[in-house]
C-alpha positions in Angstrom: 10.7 -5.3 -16.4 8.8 -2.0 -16.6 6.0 -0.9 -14.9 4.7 1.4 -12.4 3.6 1.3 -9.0 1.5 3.2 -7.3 2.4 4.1 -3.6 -0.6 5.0 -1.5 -0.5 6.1 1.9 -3.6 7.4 3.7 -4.8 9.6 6.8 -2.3 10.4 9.5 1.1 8.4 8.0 2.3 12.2 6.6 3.2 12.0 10.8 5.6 9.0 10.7 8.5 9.1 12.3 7.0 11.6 14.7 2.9 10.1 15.5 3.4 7.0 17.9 7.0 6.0 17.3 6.5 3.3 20.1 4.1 1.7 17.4 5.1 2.6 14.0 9.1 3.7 14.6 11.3 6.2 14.0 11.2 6.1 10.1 9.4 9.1 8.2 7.0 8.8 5.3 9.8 10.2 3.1 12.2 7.4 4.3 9.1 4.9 3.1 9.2 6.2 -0.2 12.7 6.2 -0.7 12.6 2.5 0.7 10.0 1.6 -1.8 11.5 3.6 -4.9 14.9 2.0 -4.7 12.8 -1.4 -3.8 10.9 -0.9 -7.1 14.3 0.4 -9.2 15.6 -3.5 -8.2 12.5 -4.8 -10.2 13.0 -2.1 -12.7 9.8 -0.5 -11.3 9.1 3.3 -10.9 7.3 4.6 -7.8 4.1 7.4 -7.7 3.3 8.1 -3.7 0.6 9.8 -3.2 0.0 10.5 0.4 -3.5 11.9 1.8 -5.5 12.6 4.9 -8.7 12.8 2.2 -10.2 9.7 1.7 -11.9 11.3 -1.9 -8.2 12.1 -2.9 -7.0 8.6 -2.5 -9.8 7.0 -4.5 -9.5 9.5 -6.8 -4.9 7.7 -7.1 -6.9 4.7 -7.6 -9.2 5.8 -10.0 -6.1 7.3 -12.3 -4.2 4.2 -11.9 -6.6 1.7 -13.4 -4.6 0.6 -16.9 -1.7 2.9 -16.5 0.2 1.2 -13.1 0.6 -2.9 -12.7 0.0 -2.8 -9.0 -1.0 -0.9 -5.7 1.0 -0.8 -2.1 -1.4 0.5 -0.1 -1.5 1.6 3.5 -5.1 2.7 4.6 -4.1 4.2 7.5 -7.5 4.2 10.0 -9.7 3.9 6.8 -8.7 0.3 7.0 -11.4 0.0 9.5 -14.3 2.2 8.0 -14.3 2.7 4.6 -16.4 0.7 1.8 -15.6 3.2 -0.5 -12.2 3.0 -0.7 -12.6 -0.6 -0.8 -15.2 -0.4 -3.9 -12.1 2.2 -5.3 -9.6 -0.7 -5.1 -12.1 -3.3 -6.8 -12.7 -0.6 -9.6 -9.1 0.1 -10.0 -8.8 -4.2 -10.7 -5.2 -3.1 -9.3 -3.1 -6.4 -7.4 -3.3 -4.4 -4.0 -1.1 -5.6 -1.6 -2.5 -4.0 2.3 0.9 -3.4 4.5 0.3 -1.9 7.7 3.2 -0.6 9.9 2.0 -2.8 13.2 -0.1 -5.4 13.8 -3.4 -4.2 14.1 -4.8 -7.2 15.6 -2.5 -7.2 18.8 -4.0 -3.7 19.2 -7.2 -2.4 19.9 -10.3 -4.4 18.6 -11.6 -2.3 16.2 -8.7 -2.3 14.5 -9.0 -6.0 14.0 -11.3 -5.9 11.0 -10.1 -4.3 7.4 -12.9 -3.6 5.0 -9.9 -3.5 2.6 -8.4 -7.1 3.0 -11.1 -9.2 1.0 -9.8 -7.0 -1.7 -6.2 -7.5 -1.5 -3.8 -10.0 -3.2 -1.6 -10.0 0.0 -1.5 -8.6 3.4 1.5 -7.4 5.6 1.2 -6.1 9.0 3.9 -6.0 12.0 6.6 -6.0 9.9 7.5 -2.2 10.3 8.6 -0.1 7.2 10.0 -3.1 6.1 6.7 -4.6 5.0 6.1 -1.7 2.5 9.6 -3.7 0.7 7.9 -6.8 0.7 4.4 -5.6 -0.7 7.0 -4.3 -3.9 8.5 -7.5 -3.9 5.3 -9.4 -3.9 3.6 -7.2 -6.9 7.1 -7.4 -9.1 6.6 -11.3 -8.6 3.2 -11.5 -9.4 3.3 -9.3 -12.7 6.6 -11.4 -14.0 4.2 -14.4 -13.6 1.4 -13.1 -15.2 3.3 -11.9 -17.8 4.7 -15.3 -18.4 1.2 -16.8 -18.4 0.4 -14.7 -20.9 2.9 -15.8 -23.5 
């Protein structure tokens, strides 16, 4: 298989490994990417990561990976919970998005419980640590082999 993937990590998760490790662990953003890069290497996938605290900058990944990447991992960060543009972004992009979040946002605060990005997505993960970010590849490497298959 070939293909790319496009990584995208929102506001705040530049501080992992550092922000909260009670909730989201000792692991650093660059330990996520390397996580998802060899993840994606087993499918015979390559990685982009972009990372922002700009909510214009990650639309803007989406927006470029529309026809160039088969799928998007895609952790919101806090715009999970506010933003209907980045949700309109993801439509546009027509990108299988699969939403992982570190912890469980609905055994935390309720306005955490609602993501303006989950009608949107193939698949979510949540509560399943860094880990999760390895599943989401897993799960977009599975669904492109069956489309591709459909299509022949």
């Amino acid at each position: 298989m070939t293909g790319r993937i496009l990584l995208l990590n929102g506001p705040n998760l530049n501080m992992l490994g550092l922000r909260e490790p009670g909730i989201y662990g000792h692991a650093t953003l660059d330990d996520v990417v390397e996580l998802v890069r060899a993840r994606a290497a087993h499918h015979g996938l390559e990685v982009d990561a972009v990372q922002s605290n700009h909510e214009g900058d990650l639309i803007d990944a989406l927006h470029r990976a529309r026809g160039t990447h088969l799928g998007c991992v895609l952790n919101p960060g806090g715009l999970t919970h506010t933003s209907v543009s980045l949700l309109d972004a993801v439509k546009a992009s027509e990108l299988p998005t699969v939403e992982v979040h570190i912890s469980n946002p609905h055994a935390r605060e309720s306005f955490r419980h609602h993501s303006y990005i989950s009608p949107a997505a193939t698949a979510v993960i949540a509560g399943a640590g860094v880990d999760g970010y390895g599943f989401a590849v897993d799960i977009l490497a599975t669904n492109h082999l069956q489309r591709t298959a459909a299509q022949q």
